[in-house]
BALOBA-1460 file (C-alpha; in Angstrom, 3 decimals):
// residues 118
<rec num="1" residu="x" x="-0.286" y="-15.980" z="2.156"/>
<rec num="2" residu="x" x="2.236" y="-13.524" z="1.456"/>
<rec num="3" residu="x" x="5.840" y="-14.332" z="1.519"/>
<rec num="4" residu="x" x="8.270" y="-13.762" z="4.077"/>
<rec num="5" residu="x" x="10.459" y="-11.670" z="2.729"/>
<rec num="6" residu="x" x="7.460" y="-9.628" z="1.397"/>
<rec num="7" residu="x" x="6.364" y="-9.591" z="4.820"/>
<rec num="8" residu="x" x="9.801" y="-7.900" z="6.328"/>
<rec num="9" residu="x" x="9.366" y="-5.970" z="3.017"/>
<rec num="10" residu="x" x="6.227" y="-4.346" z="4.599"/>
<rec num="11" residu="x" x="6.845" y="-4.315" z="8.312"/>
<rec num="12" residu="x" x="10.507" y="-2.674" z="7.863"/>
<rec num="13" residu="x" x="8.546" y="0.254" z="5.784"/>
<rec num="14" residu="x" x="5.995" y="0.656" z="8.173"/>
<rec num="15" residu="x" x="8.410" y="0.988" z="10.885"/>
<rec num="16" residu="x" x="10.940" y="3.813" z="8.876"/>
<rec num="17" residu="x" x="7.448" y="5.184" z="8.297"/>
<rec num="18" residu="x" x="6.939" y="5.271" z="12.309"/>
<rec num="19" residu="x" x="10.548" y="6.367" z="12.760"/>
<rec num="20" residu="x" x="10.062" y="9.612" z="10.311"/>
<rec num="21" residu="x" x="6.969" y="10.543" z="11.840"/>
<rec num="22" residu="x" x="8.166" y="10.428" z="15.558"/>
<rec num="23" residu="x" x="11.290" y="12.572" z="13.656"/>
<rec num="24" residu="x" x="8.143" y="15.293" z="11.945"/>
<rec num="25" residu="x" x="9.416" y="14.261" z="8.325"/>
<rec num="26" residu="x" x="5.352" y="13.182" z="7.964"/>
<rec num="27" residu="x" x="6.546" y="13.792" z="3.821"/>
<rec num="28" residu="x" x="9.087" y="10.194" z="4.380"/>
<rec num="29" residu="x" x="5.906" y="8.268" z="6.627"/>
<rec num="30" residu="x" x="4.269" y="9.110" z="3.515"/>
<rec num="31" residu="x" x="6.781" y="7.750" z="0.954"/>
<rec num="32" residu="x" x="7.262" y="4.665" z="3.320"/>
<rec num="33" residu="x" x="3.593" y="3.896" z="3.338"/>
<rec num="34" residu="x" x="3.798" y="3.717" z="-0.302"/>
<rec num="35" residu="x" x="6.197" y="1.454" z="-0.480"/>
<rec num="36" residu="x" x="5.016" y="-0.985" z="1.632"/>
<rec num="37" residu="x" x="1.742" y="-0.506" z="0.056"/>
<rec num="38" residu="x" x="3.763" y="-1.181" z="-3.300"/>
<rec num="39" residu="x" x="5.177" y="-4.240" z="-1.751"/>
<rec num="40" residu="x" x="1.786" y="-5.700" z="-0.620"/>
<rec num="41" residu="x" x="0.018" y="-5.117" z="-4.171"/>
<rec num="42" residu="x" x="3.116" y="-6.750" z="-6.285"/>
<rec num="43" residu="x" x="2.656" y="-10.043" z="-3.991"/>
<rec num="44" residu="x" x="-1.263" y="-9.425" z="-4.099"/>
<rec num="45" residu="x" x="-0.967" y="-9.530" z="-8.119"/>
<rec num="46" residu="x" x="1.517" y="-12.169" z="-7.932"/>
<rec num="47" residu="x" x="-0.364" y="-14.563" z="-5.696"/>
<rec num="48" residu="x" x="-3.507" y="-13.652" z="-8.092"/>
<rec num="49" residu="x" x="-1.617" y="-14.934" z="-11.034"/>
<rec num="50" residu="x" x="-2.065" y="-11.268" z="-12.627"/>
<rec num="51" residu="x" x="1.106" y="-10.181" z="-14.514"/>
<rec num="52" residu="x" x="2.780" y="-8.255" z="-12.474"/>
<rec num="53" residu="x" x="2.629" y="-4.637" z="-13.442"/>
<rec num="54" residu="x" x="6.449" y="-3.533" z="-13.232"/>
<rec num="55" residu="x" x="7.073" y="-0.218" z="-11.805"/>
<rec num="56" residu="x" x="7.226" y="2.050" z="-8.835"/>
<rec num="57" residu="x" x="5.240" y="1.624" z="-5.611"/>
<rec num="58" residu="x" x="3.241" y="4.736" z="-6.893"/>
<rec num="59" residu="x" x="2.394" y="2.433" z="-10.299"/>
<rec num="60" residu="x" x="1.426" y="-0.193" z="-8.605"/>
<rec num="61" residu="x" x="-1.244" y="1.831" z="-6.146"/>
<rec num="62" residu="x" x="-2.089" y="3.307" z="-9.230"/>
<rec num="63" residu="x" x="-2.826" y="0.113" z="-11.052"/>
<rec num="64" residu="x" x="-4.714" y="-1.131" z="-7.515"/>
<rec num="65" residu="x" x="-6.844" y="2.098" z="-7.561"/>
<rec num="66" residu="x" x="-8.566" y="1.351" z="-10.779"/>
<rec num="67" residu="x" x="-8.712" y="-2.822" z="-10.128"/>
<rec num="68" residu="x" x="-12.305" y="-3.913" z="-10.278"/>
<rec num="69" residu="x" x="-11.227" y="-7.064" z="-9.258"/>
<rec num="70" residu="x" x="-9.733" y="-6.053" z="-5.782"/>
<rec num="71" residu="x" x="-11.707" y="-5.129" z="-2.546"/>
<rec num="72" residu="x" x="-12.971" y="-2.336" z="-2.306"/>
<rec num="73" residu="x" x="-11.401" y="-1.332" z="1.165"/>
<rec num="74" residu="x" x="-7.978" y="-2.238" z="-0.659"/>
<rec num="75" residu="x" x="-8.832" y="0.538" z="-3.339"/>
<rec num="76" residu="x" x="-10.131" y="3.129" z="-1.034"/>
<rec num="77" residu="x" x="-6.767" y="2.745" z="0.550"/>
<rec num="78" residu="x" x="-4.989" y="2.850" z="-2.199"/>
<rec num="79" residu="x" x="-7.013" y="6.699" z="-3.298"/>
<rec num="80" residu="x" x="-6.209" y="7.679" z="0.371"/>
<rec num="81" residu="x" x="-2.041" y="6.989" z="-0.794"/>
<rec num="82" residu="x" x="-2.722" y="8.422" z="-3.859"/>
<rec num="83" residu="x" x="-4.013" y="11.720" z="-2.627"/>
<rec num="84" residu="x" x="-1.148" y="15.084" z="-3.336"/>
<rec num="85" residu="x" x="-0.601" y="16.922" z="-0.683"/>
<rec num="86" residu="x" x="-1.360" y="20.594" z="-0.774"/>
<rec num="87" residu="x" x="0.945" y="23.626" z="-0.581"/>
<rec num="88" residu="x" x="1.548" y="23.275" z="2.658"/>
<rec num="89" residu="x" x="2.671" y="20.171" z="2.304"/>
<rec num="90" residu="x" x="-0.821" y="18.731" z="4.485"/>
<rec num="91" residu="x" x="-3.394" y="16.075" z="2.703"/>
<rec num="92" residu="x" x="-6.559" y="17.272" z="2.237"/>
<rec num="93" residu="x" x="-8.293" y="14.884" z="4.205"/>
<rec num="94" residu="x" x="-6.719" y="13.626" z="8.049"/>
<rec num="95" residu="x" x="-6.113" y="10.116" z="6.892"/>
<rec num="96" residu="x" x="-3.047" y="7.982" z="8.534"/>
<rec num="97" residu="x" x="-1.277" y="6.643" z="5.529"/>
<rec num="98" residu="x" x="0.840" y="4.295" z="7.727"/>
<rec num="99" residu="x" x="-1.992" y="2.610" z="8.923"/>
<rec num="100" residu="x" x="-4.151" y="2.381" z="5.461"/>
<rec num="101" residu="x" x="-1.017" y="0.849" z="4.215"/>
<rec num="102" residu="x" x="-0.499" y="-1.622" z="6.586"/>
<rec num="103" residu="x" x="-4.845" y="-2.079" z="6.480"/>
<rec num="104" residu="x" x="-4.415" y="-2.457" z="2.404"/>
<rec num="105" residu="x" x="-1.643" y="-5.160" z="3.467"/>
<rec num="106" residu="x" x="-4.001" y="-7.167" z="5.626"/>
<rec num="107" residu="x" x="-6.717" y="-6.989" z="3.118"/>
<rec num="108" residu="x" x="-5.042" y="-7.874" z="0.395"/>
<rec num="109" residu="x" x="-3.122" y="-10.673" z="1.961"/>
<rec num="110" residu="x" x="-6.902" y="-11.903" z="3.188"/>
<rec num="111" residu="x" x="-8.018" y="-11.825" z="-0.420"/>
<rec num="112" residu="x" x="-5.365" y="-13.288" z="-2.358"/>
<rec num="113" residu="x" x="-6.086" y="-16.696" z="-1.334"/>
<rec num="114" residu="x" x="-9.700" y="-16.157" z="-2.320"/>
<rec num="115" residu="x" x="-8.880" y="-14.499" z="-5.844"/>
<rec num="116" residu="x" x="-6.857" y="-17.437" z="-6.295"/>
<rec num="117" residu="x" x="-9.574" y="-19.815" z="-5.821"/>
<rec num="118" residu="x" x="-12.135" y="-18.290" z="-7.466"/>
């Protein structure tokens, strides 16, 4: 289970996120969705007993991305928030970053517990 603060951590990001998109600055929902991905995988690594990568939310997605050990649904959602925007500042696929964040969250909070165990 994550922690509480971890868990403000992630809702207050998700709702800045909501705030900037209602706003049309989609570019600070995107940074927002980062970070409370970022949040999410630091607790995911912690609760996993992992070291702790230390870094920015885009290091830790990063480090997520490429984790054989993590669900597969958490790393597809961490690609998705990894994906550059193009020139016109639009991803390339219609993906909702605010809610694969807050889906990599849920996983991830799921499967901590497990990767404990195990």
């Amino acid at each position: 289970m994550f922690s509480d603060k971890v868990h403000q951590q992630i809702r207050r990001e998700l709702s800045a996120g909501e705030q900037a998109r209602e706003q049309g600055l989609e570019g600070r929902a995107r940074v927002c969705a980062r970070r409370a991905a970022g949040a999410a995988i630091g607790e995911y690594f912690r609760l996993r007993g992992d070291a702790n990568p230390a870094g920015s939310a885009l290091e830790l997605i990063r480090c997520l991305a490429v984790d054989a050990g993590a669900p597969l649904r958490a790393r597809q959602a961490a690609e998705a928030l990894l994906e550059r925007v193009d020139e016109s500042f639009n991803l390339r696929t219609p993906v909702d970053l605010l809610q694969e964040a807050a889906d990599l969250a849920r996983i991830l909070e799921e499967n901590a517990g497990l990767a404990k165990e195990g």
